[in-house]
C-alpha positions in Angstrom: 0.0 0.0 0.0 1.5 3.8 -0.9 1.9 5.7 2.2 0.9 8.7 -0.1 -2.9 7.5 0.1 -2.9 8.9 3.7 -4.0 12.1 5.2 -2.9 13.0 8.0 -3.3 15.8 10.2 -0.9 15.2 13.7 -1.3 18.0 16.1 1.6 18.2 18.2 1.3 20.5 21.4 3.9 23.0 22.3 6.5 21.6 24.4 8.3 24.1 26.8 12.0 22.6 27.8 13.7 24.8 30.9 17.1 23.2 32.4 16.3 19.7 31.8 13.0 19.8 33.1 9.9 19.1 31.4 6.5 20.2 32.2 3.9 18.1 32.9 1.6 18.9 30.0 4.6 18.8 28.0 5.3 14.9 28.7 2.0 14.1 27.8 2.2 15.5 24.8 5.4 14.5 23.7 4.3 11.0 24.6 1.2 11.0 23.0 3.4 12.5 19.8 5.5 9.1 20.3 2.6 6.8 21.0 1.1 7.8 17.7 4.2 7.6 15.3 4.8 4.2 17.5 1.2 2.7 16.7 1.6 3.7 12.8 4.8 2.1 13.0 3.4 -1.3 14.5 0.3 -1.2 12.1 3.0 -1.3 9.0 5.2 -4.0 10.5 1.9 -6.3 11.0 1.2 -5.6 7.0 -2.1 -4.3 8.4 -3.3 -2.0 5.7 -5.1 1.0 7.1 -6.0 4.5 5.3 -8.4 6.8 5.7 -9.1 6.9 2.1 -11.9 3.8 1.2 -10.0 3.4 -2.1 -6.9 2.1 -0.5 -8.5 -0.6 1.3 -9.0 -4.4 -0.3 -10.5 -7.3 0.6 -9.1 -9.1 3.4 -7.5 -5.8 5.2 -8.4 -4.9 8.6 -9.1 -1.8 11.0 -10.1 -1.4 14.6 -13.4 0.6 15.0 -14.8 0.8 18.2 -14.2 -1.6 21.5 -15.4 -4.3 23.6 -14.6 -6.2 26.5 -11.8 -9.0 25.4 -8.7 -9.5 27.3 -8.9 -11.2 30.9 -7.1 -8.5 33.4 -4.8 -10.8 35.8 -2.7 -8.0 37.1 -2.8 -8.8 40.9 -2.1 -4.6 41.4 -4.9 -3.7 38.8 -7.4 -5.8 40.2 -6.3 -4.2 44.1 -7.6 -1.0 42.6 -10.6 -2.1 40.4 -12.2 -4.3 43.6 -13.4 -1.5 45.5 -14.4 0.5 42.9 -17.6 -1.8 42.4 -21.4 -0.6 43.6 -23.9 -2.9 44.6 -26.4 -1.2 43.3 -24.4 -0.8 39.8 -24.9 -4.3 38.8 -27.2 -5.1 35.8 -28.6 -8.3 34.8 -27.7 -9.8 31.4 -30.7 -11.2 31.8 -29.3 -14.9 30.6 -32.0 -17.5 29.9 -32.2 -21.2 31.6 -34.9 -24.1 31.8 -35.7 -27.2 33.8 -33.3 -29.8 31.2 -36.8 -30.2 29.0 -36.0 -29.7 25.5 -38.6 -27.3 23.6 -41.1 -27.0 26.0 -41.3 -23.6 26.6 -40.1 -23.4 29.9 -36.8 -21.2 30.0 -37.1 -17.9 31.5 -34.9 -15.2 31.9 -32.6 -14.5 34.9 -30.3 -12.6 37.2 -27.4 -15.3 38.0 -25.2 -13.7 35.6 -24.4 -10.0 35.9 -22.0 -7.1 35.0 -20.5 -3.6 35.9 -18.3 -1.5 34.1 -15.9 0.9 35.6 -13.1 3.7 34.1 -10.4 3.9 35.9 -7.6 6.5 34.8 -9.2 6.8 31.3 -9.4 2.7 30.6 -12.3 1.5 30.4 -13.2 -2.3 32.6 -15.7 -4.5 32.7 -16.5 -6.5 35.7 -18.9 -10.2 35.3 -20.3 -11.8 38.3 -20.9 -15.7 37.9 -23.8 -16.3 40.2 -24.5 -19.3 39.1 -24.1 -21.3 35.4 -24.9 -20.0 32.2 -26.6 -23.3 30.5 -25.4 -24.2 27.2 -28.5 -24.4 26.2 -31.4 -22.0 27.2 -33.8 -24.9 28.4 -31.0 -26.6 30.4 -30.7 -25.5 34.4 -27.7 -23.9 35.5 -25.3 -26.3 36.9 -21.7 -27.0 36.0 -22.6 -29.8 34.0 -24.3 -27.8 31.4 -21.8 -25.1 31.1 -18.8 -24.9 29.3 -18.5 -21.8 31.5 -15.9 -24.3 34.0 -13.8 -25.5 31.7 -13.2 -22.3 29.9 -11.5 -21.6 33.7 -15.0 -19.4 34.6 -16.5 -20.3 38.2 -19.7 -19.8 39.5 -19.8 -17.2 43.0 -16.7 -15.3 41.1 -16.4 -11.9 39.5 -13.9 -11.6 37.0 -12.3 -8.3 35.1 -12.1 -7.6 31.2 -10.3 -4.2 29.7 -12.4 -2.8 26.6 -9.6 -3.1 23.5 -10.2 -1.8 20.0 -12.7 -4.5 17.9 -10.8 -5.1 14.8 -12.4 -6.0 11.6 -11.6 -7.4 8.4 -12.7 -5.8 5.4 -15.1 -8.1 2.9 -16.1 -5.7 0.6 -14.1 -2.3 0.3 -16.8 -0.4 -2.4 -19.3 -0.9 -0.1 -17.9 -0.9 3.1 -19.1 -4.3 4.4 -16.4 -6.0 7.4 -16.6 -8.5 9.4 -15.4 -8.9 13.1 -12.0 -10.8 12.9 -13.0 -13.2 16.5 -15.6 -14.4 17.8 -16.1 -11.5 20.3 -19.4 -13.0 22.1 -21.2 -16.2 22.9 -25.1 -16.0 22.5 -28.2 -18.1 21.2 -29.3 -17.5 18.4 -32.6 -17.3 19.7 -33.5 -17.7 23.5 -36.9 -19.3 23.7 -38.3 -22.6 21.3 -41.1 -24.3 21.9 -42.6 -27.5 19.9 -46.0 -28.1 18.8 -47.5 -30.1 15.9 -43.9 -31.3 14.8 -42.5 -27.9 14.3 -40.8 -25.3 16.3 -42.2 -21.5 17.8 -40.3 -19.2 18.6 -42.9 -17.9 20.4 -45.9 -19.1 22.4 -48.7 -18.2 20.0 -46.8 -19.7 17.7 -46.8 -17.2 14.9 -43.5 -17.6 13.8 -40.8 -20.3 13.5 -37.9 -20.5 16.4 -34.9 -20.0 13.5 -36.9 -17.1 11.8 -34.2 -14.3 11.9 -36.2 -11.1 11.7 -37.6 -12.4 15.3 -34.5 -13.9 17.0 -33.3 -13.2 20.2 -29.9 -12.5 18.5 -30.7 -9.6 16.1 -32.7 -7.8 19.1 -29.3 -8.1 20.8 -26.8 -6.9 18.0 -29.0 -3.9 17.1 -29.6 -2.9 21.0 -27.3 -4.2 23.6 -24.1 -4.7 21.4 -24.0 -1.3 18.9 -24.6 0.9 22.1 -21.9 -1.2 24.3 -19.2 -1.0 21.8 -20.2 1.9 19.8 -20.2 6.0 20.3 -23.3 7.7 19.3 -21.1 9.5 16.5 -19.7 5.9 15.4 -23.1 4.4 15.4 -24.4 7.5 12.7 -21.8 5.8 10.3 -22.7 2.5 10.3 -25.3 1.8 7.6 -28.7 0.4 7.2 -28.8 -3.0 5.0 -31.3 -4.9 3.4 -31.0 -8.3 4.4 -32.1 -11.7 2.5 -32.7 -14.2 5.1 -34.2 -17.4 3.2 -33.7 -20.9 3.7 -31.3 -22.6 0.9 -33.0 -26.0 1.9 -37.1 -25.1 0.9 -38.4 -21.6 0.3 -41.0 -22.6 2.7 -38.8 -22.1 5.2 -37.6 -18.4 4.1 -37.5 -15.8 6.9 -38.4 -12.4 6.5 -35.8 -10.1 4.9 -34.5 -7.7 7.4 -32.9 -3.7 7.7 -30.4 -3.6 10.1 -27.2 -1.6 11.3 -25.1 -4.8 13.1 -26.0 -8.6 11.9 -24.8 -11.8 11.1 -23.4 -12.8 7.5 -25.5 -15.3 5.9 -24.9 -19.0 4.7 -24.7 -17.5 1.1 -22.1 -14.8 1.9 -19.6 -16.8 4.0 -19.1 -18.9 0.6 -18.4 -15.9 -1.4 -15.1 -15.7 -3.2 -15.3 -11.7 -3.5 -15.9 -11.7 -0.1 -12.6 -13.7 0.8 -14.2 -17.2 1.6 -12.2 -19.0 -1.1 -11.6 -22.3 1.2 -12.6 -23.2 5.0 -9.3 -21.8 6.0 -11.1 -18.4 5.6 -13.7 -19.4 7.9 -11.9 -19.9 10.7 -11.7 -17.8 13.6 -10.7 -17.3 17.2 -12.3 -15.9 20.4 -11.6 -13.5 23.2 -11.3 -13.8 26.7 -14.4 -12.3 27.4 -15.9 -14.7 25.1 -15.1 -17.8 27.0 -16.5 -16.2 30.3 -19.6 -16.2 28.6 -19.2 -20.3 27.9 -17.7 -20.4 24.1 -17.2 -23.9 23.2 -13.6 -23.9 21.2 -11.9 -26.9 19.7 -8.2 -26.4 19.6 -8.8 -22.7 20.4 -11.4 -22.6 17.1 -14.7 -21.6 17.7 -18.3 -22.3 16.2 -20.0 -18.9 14.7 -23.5 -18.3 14.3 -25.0 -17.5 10.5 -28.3 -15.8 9.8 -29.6 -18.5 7.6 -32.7 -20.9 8.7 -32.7 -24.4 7.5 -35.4 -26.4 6.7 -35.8 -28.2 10.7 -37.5 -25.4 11.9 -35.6 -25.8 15.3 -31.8 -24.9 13.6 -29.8 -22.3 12.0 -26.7 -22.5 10.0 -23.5 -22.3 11.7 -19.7 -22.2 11.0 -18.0 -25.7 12.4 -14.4 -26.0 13.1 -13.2 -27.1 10.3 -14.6 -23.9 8.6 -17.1 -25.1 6.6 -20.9 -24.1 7.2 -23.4 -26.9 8.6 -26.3 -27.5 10.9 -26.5 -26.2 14.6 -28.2 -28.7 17.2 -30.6 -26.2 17.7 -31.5 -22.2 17.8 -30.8 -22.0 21.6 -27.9 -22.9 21.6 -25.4 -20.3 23.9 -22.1 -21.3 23.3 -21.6 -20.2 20.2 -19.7 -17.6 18.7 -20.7 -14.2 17.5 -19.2 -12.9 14.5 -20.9 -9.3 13.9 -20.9 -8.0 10.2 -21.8 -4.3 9.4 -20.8 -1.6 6.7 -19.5 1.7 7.3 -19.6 4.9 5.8 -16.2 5.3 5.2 -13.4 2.6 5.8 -11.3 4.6 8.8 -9.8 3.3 12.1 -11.5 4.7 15.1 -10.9 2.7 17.9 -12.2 5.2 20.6 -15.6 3.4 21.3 -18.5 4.1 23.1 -18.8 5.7 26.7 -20.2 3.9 29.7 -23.4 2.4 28.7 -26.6 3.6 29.0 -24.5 5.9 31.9 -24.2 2.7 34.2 -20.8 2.5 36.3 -18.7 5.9 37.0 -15.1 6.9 36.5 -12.7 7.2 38.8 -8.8 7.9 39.1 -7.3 10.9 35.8 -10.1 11.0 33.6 -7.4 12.5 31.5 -5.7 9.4 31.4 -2.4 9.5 33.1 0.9 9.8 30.6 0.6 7.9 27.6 2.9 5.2 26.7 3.8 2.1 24.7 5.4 -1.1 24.9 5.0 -4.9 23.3 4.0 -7.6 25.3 7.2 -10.5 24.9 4.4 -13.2 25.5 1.6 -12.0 23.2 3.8 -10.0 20.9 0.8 -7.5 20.5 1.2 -3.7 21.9 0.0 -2.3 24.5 -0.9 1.4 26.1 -0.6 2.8 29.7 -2.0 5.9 30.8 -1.0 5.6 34.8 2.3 5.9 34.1 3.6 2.1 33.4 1.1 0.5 36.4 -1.6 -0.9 33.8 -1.2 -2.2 30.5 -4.0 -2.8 27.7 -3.4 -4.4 24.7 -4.0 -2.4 21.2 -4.5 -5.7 19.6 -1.9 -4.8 16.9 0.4 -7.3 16.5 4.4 -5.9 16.3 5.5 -8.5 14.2 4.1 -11.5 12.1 3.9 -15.0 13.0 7.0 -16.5 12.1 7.5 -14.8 8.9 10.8 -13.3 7.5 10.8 -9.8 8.4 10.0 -7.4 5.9 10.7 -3.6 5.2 10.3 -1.4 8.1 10.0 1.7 9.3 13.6 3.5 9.8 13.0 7.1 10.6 10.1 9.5 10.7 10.3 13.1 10.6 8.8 16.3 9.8 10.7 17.8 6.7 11.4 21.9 5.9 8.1 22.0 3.8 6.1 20.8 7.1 5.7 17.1 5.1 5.8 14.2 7.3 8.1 12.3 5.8 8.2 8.2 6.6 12.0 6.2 5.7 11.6 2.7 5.5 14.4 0.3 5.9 14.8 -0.2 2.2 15.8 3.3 1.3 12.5 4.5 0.1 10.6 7.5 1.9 7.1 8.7 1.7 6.0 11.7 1.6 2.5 11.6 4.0 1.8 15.2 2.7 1.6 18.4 5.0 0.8 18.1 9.1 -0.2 21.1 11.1 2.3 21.3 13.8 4.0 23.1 16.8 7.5 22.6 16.8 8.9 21.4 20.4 11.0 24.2 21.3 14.5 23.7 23.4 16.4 26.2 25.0 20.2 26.2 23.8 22.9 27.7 24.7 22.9 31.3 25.4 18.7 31.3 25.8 18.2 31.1 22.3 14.9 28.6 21.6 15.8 26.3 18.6 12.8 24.2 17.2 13.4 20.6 17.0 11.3 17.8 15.9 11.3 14.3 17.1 12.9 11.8 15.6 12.8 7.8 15.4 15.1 4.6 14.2 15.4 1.2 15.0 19.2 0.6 16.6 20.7 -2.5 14.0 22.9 -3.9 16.7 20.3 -4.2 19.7 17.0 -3.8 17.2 15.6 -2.0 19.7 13.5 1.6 19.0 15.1 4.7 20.0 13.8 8.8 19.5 15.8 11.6 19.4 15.6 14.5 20.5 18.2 16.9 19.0 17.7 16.2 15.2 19.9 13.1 15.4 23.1 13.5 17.0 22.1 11.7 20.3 19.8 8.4 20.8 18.2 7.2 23.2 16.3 3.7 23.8 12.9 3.5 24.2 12.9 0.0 25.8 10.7 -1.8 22.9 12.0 -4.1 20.3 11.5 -3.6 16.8 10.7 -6.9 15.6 11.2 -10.7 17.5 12.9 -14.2 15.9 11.8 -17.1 15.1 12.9 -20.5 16.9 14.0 -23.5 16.1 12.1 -26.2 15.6 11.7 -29.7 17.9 13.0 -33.1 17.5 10.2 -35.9 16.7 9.9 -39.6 16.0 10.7 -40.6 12.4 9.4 -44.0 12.7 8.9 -47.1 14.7 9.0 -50.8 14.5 9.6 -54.2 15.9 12.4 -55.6 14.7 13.2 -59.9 13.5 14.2 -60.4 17.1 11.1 -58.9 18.5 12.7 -55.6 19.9 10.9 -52.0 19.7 13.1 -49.6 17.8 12.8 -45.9 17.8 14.0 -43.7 15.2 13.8 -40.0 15.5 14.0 -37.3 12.8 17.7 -36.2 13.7 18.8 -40.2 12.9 19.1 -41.0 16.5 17.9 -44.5 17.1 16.5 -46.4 20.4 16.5 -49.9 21.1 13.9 -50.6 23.9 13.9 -54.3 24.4 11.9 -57.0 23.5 8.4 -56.4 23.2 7.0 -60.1 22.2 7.9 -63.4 24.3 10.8 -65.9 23.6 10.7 -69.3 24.3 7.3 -69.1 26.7 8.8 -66.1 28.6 6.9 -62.4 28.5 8.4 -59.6 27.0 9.1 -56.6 28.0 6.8 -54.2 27.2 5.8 -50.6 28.0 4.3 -49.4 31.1 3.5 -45.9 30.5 4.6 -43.1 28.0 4.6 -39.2 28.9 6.0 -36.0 27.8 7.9 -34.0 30.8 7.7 -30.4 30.9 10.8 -30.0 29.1 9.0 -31.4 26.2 10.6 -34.2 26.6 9.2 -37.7 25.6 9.8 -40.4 28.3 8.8 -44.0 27.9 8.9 -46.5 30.9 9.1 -50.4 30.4 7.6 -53.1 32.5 11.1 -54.0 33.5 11.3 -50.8 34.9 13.8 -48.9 32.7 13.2 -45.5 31.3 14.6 -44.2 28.1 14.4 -40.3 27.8 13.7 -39.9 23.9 14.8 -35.7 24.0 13.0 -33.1 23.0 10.2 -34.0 20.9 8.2 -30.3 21.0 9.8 -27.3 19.3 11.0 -24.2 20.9 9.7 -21.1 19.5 9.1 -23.4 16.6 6.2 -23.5 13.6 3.2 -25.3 14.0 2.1 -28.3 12.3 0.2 -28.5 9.1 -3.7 -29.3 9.9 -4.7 -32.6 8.6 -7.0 -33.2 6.2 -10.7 -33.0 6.9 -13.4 -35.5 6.1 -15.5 -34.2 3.3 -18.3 -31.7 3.5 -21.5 -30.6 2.3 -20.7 -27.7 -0.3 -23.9 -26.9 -2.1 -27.7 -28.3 -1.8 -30.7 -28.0 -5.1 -32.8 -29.7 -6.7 -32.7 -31.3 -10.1 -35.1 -31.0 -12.6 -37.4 -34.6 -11.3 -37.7 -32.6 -7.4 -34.8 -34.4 -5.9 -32.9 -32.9 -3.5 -28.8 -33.4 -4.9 -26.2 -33.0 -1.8 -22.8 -32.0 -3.6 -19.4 -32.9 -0.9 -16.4 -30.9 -0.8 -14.7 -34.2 -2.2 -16.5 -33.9 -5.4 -19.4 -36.3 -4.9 -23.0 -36.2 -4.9 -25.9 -37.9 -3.3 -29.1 -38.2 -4.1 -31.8 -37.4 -1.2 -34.3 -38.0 -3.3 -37.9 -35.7 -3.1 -38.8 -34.5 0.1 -42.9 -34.9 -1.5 -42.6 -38.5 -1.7 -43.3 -38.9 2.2 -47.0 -39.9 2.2 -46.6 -38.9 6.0 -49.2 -36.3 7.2 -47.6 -33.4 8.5 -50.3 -32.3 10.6 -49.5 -35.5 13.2 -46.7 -35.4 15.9 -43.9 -36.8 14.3 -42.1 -39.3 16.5 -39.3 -38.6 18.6 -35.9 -40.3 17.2 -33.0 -40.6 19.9 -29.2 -42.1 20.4 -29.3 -44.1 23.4 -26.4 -42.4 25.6 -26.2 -39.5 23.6 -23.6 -37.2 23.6 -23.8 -33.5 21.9 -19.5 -34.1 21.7 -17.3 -37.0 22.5 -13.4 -37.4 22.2 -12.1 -40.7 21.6 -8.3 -42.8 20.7 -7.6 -43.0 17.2 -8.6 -46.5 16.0 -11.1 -46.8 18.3 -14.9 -48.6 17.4 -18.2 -47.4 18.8 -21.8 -48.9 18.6 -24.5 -46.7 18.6 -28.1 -47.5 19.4 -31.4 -45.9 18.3 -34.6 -45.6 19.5 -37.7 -43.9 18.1 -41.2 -43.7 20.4 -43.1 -45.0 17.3 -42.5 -45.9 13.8 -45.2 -44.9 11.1 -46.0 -47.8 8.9 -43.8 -48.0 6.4 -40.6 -46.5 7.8 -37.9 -47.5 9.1 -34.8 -46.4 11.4 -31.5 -45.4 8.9 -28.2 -44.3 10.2 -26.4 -41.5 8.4 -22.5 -40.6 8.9 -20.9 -37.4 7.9 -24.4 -37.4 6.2 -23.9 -40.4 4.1 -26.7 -43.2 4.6 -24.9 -46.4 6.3 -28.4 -48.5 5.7 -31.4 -49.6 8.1 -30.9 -51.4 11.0 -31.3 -50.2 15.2 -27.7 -50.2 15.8 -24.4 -48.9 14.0 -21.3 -49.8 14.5 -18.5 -47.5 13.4 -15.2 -49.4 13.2 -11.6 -48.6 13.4 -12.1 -44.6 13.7 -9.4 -42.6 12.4 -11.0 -39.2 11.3 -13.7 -36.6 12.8 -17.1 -37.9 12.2 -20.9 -36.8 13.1 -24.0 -39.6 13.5 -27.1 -39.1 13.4 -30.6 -41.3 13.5 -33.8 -41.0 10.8 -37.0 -42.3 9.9 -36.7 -42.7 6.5 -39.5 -43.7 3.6 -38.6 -43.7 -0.4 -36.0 -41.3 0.8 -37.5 -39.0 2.7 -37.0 -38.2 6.4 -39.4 -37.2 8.8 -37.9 -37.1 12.0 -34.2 -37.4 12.8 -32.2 -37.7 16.1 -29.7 -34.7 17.5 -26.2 -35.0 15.9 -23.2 -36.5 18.0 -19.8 -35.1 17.3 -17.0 -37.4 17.2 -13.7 -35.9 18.0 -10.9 -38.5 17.2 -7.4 -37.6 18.5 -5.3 -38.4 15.5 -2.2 -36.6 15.3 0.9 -37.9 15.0 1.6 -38.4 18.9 -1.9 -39.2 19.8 -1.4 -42.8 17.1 1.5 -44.0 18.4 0.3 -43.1 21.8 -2.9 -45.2 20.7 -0.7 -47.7 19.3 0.9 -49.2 21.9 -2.1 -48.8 23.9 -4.1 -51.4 22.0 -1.4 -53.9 21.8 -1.9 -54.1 25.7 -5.5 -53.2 26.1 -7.6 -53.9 23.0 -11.0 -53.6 25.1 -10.7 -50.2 25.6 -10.9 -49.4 21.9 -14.3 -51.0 21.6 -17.3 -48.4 23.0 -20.8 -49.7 23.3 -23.0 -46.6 24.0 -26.0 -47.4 25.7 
C-alpha cells in the first residue's frame, strides 16, 4: 500500500524545555506524539493496511473501530484497585435465559445469576462479570456446571472476574461498499432464546406465529441492534454504520424463508460466507478465534477454534446454519444454543480506524482515578507479541490488539526514521531506502532552550538501533539516541525433534528412530521361548518437552525433546469431506454435492405420504452425547430408538451425512478421522424425523497414534465403545 494515500493531520502540542525539566503537560504531549508515530509504526510491521481513504483498502485488510470487552485482566495490582471501585447497586442483569433440562417446552425464563459492571479507571475502560451461578449451554438446560462450558473455559460460579475494553478489529469483505466482518468471535449468544414444539415444528414464540430460527424475530438480532452497537459503539460511530437490506431465506425449501431484514449490526448469511469476492475461497477463511471475554460467557472452542452463528434458517424449523471448526458451514443442534460464537458484520460509511468506542453504557458505572488518562505510553508484550498502552504511568497495561510483528515470517521492510521535513511534510523512511512523503501536518514545533537562551525548534525523531534492534527517539535532530525499551521486531525458533518412525524388529525388539537419525532400542516387546516380553508401562511428555517411555522391566529411556522451541506449527490434517452446495434437479430431488466432489441423491422430500399435521415421532441415540473425544482407531456402537415408527418406515443411520443403511444399531469401526452420526426415519427417501447430531472428535495426530498404538497392543478392550 502507498503511504501517499494517507492524510494525515498530527497536532503536536507545544512543548516548553527549561534546564532539563519538562512540564507536565509537555510529557504528555510528547508521549502522545510518540505513541502515535509508534502505533503507525506497529500497524506497517503487522502488513495491516489502514488508510483513511476507502480506495486504499481491499478485501481481506483490517481496522479497529470501536471496542469491547476482550482481554482477561490478571494483574494482581490492577485488580487491588478495580475491587473496591464496584457498587452494589451498579450491577445489571444480562438477563441470561435457563430451563428445567426439558427440550422445547417452553419453559426457560430469563434471569439474574449472571451480571455485570463497568468501571473507568484512569481513562481505561473495565468490565466487571459476576458468575452467580451457570450460564446453560442451552437455554432450556438448568444452571449447573454440568451444562456449562463456562468451568472449563477456567470461569466459576460465586466469582467476579475483570475484562479491559480493547479496540474490535475488523476485516474488510467488501471495500466499495464498506461491508467488514469482526475478525473473533467477540461474544457467545443463542441465536434465539426461547423454542417451543408443537404439531412437529418449532415457535419461537408461544402463540406460535412464527418459526424458532426465523431471523427477523431472533433473540440474536434484538441483541446486535440494541445491547451490542450501544456497548461497543459511540453515538457519532453508530451514525456511520449503515442500514442494509438483508435476504434471510432458507437454501434448503423456500417454505422455510425468513423475512428479509434492515439492520445496522447482523450476522453474514450462509450464502455470503461462501463468497469468493468476499474472501471465503476455502474453509481456512472461515476460521476464527475468540476473546477472553468470550469464553467467560461459555464459548465452546476446539483447539482454540470456535463455532460462529450464520443468519440462515434451515429447513428443521428448530436450527440455523453455523460455522463448524473445520470452517465449513453446517447445521446447529438447535437455535438455543449459547455457546456459540458471534461474529458481527456491518458496513461503514467510510473505511477509517476509530478505535475510541463508546462511553459507559446507557450511563451505568462511574469513572474514577485521571479521567485525563495518566501519561501515555507504549510497549510490546514479549508473551503476546501485541502492543499495548498505559495511561497511569507504566502501572496498567491494555493491549491495542496490533500485532508488532508477524507469526514466524521473514521480516519485511520497516519503518527506519520519521520526521517532519522543511516543507512541514511528514516524511516516513523505510528500511529499504524508500521514503514517503504523507503530505503536510499542522504542527507546533517542540522548542528547546540552547545555549545562550536562544529557543531552537526541534522535531522528534525515530530509528530502529541495528545492533540491539531496539526503538530509539531523538531529540536533538539526530546527533544523540536514546532507547525507548521496545524491540523492533522478534525471531523465530527453532524447531523440535520428533519420532521418524517405529517398529519391531526380527528379534522382537521395539526400535525408535527419531527425525535427527538417533535411534533407540527398547527391548523386546513379544515373548521368547514361553517367557513375557518386555513391554511398555507408560509413556509421557515432561515439561521440558521431553518424551519419556517407561518399560515393565522398569527402565526409562528419555527420547529428548520432541516439541519445538519457538518453533512452527504443524500443518492441519486433512478434513473428512463436507457438504458444499444443496438443489434440486429437474425430477424434485434434493442433490447434496461434498467438498470431495461427490453427490448424493436425497431424493424428493414430497414422496413422504406422512401427514404433516400429526406429531412426528421422537428419534433418539441411546447415551447421547452432543460431543465425545475418543483414541484414534477406536470402534463405537451406537443405538437408536424412536417412540413409534409410522407404517412404512424405518430407522437409517447417516455418517458425515452419508446413509450407512437400516438397521437399530451402528457400529463405526476402526475410527481414524472426525465424524458426526445421526438417527432418521426414513421412507422412499424421505426423512421425517431425525435424532440430535453427535460429534466425534478423534485424537489423531501424529503423537496421539503412536500413543494409541501401543495402547491397543496391551488393552484392545478399551478401543471398543458400546454406548447405551
Amino acid at each position: 500500500m502507498n503511504f501517499n494515500t494517507y492524510n494525515v493531520k498530527i497536532i503536536l502540542y507545544v512543548i516548553i524545555f527549561k534546564e532539563e525539566n519538562i512540564m507536565k503537560t509537555g510529557k504528555k504531549a510528547l508521549a502522545l506524539v510518540l505513541s502515535l508515530l509508534l502505533v503507525l509504526s506497529a500497524v506497517v510491521l503487522a502488513g495491516t493496511a489502514v488508510s483513511a481513504d476507502d480506495d486504499s483498502y481491499v478485501v481481506g485488510d483490517t481496522l479497529f473501530y470501536g471496542t469491547y470487552p476482550q482481554s482477561r485482566v490478571t494483574d494482581e495490582e490492577l485488580l487491588s484497585r478495580l475491587e473496591p471501585e464496584l457498587m452494589e447497586e451498579e450491577w445489571t442483569s444480562f438477563d441470561y435465559y435457563s430451563g428445567n433440562n426439558t427440550e422445547a417446552n417452553g419453559a426457560m425464563k430469563a434471569g439474574d445469576f449472571m451480571l455485570w459492571q463497568d468501571i473507568v479507571l484512569s481513562g481505561v475502560k473495565y468490565r466487571a462479570v459476576r458468575i452467580d451461578s451457570y450460564r446453560p449451554m442451552y437455554t432450556a438446560d438448568d444452571n449447573t456446571a454440568r451444562n456449562s462450558n463456562q468451568d472449563d473455559n477456567g470461569y466459576t460460579a460465586e466469582n467476579i472476574y475483570w475484562f479491559a475494553y480493547e479496540p474490535i478489529k475488523w476485516r474488510v469483505l467488501d471495500p466499495d461498499f464498506g461491508l467488514i466482518v469482526c475478525d473473533s468471535a467477540i461474544d457467545s449468544q443463542a441465536f434465539n432464546n426461547f423454542m417451543a414444539r408443537s404439531d412437529g415444528k418449532y415457535w419461537g414464540s408461544t402463540d406460535r406465529t412464527y418459526y424458532a430460527n426465523d431471523y427477523s424475530q431472533s433473540s440474536i438480532r434484538e441483541w446486535l441492534n440494541s445491547y451490542f452497537i450501544t456497548t461497543a459503539f459511540s453515538s457519532d460511530q453508530a451514525e456511520t454504520i449503515k442500514p442494509v437490506t438483508l435476504n434471510n431465506n432458507c437454501p434448503d425449501s423456500t417454505l422455510f424463508n425468513a423475512p428479509a431484514t434492515e439492520d445496522q449490526i447482523f450476522l453474514l448469511s450462509y450464502y455470503e460466507v461462501q463468497n469468493e469476492d468476499f474472501g471465503f475461497s476455502s474453509d481456512d477463511d472461515r476460521l476464527t478465534t475468540t476473546t477472553d471475554y468470550a469464553r467467560c460467557q461459555g464459548i465452546f472452542e476446539y483447539e482454540d477454534t470456535p463455532l460462529q452463528w450464520l443468519r440462515t434458517p434451515t429447513n428443521n424449523t428448530s436450527d440455523a446454519y453455523f460455522i463448524v471448526v473445520t470452517g465449513s458451514p453446517d447445521y446447529s443442534n438447535d437455535v438455543t444454543e449459547t455457546d456459540i460464537g458471534i461474529c458481527p458484520a456491518m458496513a461503514l460509511t467510510e473505511l477509517k480506524n476509530d478505535p475510541t468506542g463508546a462511553p459507559l453504557y446507557g450511563g451505568v458505572g462511574h469513572n474514577v482515578g485521571d479521567e485525563e488518562g495518566g501519561i501515555p505510553k507504549l510497549r510490546i508484550n514479549n508473551e503476546t507479541n501485541f502492543w499495548e498502552v498505559s495511561y497511569d504511568g507504566g502501572t496498567t497495561w491494555t493491549s491495542l490488539g496490533v500485532k508488532a510483528t508477524g507469526d514466524e515470517g521473514p521480516i519485511g521492510v520497516s519503518i527506519d526514521t520519521i520526521y517532519i521535513d522543511g516543507n512541514n511534510h511528514l516524511i516516513v523512511k523505510l528500511t529499504d531506502g524508500t521514503e514517503n512523503d504523507l503530505g503536510p501536518v499542522s504542527v507546533t514545533n517542540i522548542n528547546v532552550t540552547a545555549e545562550g537562551g536562544a529557543t531552537v525548534a526541534v522535531t522528534p525523531k525515530l530509528q530502529i538501533n541495528e545492533e540491539t534492534n531496539y526503538w530509539e527517539v531523538s531529540y536533538d535532530n539526530g546527533e544523540t539516541w536514546t532507547s525507548l525499551g521496545v524491540k523492533a521486531t522478534g525471531k523465530t525458533g527453532a524447531d523440535g525433534v520428533g519420532i521418524e518412525n517405529v517398529e519391531i524388529d526380527s528379534d522382537g525388539n521395539l526400535i525408535i528412530t527419531l527425525t535427527n537419525g538417533n535411534s533407540f532400542n527398547l527391548g523386546k516387546i513379544t515373548g521368547e521361548n514361553g517367557q513375557n516380553g518386555v513391554g511398555i508401562a507408560s509413556t509421557e511428555i515432561n515439561r521440558s518437552g521431553e518424551l519419556l517411555i517407561t518399560l515393565t522391566n522398569g527402565r526409562t529411556f528419555n527420547l529428548g525433546k520432541i516439541t519445538g522451541e519457538d518453533g512452527r506449527n504443524g500443518a492441519d490434517g486433512k478434513d473428512a469431506p463436507t457438504i458444499t452446495s444443496m438443489s434440486y434437479n429437474k425430477n424434485g430431488e434434493l442433490i447434496i454435492k461434498m467438498s470431495d466432489g461427490s453427490e448424493i441423491n436425497a431424493g424428493k422430500p414430497g414422496n413422504s405420504a406422512y401427514d404433516a399435521d400429526i406429531e412426528k415421532p421422537v428419534v433418539t441415540i441411546s447415551g447421547y452425547q452432543k460431543s465425545r473425544t475418543v483414541d484414534y482407531g477406536t470402534s463405537i456402537t451406537f443405538h437408536s430408538t424412536a417412540d413409534f415408527i409410522p407404517e412404512g418406515y424405518e430407522l437409517r443411520w447417516f455418517v458425515n451425512g452419508e446413509d450407512k443403511g437400516n438397521s437399530d444399531t451402528l457400529t463405526v469401526t476402526d475410527a481414524a478421522s472426525d465424524f458426526t452420526v445421526c438417527a432418521r426415519l426414513m421412507k422412499n427417501g424421505s426423512s421425517i424425523s431425525e435424532s440430535m447430531v453427535e460429534k466425534v472428535t478423534v485424537k489423531s495426530d501424529f503423537f496421539s497414534r503412536i500413543i494409541a498404538f501401543f495402547k491397543k497392543l496391551f488393552n484392545s478392550a478399551a478401543f471398543i465403545i458400546d454406548q447405551k
